[in-house]
N, C-alpha and C positions, 0 to 999 in steps of 0.2 A: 789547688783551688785558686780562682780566679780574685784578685782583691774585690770585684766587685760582688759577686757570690760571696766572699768571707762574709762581707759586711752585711748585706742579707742575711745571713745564716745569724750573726752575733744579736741583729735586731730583734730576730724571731724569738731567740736565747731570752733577750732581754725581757720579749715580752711574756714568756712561759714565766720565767722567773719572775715578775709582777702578779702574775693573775695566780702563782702557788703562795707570794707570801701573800697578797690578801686575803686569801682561805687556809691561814694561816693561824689561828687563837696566841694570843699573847703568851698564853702558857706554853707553846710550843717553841719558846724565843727569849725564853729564861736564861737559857748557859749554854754552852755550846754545845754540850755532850747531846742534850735534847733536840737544838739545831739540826745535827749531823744526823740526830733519827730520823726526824723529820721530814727531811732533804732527801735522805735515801729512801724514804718511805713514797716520799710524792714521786720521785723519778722511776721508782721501780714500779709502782703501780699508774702510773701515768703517762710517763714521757718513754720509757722502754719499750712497754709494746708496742706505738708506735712505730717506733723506730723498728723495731723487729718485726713487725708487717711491711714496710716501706723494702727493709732488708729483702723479706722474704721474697715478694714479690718483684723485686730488682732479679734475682739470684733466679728466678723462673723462669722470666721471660729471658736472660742470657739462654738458662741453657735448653731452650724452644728455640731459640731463631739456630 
């Protein structure tokens, strides 16, 4: 990946990670064990499929052309 692309990519990061902790409730930012549910909870049910529609349809059109 290109430096300029990284840095794109780390913004977008940044800002996913802004708009999950303010829909965040304070009680989920207690201790860390709770954090870490948290975190895996919003990426699995938010940020993953994404990504795994972006995947899939990457992986398509390869193997169509």
């Amino acid at each position: 990946m290109n430096p300029e692309k990284e840095k794109a990519l780390k913004e977008h990061i940044q800002a996913i990670a802004l708009i999950l902790y303010e829909e965040t409730s304070p009680e989920q930012l207690r201790d860390l064990e709770t954090i870490e549910t948290t975190v895996r909870h919003q990426v699995t049910e938010y940020v993953s499929p994404e990504i795994g529609i972006f995947l899939s349809k990457e992986q398509q059109e390869h193997i169509v052309r």
